[in-house]
C-alpha positions as CSV (number, residue, x, y, z in Angstrom):
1,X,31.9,116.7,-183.4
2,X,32.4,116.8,-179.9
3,X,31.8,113.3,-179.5
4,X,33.9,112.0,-182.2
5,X,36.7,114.6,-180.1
6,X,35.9,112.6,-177.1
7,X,36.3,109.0,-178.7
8,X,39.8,110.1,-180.3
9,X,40.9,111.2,-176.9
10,X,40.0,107.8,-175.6
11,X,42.2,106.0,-178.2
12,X,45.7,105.1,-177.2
13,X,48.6,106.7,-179.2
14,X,50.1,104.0,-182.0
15,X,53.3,101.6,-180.9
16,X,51.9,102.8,-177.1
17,X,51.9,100.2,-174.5
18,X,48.4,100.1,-173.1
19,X,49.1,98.4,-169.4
20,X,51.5,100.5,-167.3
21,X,52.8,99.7,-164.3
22,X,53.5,101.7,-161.1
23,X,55.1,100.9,-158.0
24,X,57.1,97.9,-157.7
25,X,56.3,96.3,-161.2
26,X,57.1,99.7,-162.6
27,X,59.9,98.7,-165.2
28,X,62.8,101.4,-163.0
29,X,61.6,100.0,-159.8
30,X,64.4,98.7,-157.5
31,X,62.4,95.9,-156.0
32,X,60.6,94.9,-159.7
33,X,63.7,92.0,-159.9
34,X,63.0,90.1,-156.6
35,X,59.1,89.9,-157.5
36,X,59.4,89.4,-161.0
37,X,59.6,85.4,-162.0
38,X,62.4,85.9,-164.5
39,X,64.2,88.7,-162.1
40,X,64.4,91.4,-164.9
41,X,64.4,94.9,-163.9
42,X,67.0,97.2,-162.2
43,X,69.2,95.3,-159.4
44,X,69.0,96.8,-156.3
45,X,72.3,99.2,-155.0
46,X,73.6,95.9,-153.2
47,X,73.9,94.4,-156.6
48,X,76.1,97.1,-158.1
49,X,79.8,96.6,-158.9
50,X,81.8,96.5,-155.4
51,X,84.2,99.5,-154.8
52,X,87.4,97.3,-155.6
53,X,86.1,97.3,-159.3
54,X,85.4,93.3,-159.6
55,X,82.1,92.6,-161.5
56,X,78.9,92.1,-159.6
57,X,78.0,88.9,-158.4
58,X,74.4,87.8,-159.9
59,X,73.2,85.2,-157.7
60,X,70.8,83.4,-160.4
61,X,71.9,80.6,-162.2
62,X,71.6,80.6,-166.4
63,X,68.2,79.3,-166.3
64,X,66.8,81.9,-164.5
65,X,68.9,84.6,-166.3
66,X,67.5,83.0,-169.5
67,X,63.9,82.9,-168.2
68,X,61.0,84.2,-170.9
69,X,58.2,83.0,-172.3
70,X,58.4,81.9,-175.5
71,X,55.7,83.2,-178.2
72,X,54.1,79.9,-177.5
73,X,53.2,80.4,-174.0
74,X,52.6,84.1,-174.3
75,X,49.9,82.8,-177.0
76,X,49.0,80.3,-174.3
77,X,48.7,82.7,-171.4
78,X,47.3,85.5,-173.1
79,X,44.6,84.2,-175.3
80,X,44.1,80.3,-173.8
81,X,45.9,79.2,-177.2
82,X,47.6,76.3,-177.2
83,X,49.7,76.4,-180.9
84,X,52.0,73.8,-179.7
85,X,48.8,71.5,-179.3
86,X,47.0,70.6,-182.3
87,X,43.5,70.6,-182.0
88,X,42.2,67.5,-184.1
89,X,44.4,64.8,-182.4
90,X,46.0,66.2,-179.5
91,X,49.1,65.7,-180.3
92,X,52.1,67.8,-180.2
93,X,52.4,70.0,-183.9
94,X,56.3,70.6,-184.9
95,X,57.0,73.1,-187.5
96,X,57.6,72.1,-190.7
97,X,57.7,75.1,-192.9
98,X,58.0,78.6,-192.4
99,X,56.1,80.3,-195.5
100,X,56.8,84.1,-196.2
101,X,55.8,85.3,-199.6
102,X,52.5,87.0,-199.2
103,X,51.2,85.6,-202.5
104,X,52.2,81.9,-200.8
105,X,49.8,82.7,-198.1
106,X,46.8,84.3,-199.8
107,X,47.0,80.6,-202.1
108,X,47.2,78.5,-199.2
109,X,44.3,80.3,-197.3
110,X,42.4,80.8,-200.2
111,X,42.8,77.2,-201.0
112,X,41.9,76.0,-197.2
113,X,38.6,78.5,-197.1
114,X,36.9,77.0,-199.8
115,X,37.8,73.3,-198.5
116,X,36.7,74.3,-195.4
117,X,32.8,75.0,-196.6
């Protein structure tokens, strides 16, 4: 029992983020902005709205406001996936379908498993 106790105390909580950051990537930190690629995180005080009540002045331009990977390169970056790539030819893959119904899915995976053998 007490090493089942002491696994379950190892495992994170559900839905809990499992890197955390401290310091200047810490999400709050006043500096995270300047370091971070796409500049999200809190704007420093010389950011904030000037005393005469006009709007603060953000110095990046749209691309850079816009700036986030796309699910594509996260796949890319995290797990050196490439879905954008396919993987007989080489080629670029475009989406053609977007298939939703569960039963849909089990068919066409069931289907592709026992060409695949």
């Amino acid at each position: 029992m007490d090493f089942i106790a002491k696994l379950a105390a190892l495992a994170p909580p559900p839905r809990a983020h499992l890197t955390r950051f401290h310091g200047i990537l810490a999400p709050n930190a006043s500096l995270r902005a300047q370091l971070t690629p796409s500049g999200r995180g809190r704007r420093p005080a010389t950011d904030a709205a000037p005393a005469d009540g006009t709007a603060p002045t953000d110095h990046r331009n749209p691309a850079e406001r816009q700036r986030s990977m796309t699910w594509a390169q996260r796949l890319k970056r995290v797990f050196n996936i490439d879905p954008t790539t396919c993987i007989r030819c080489g080629r670029a893959v475009r989406i053609v379908a977007s298939i939703e119904e569960p039963n849909a899915i089990r068919a066409i995976l069931a289907t592709s498993q026992s060409t695949a053998h």
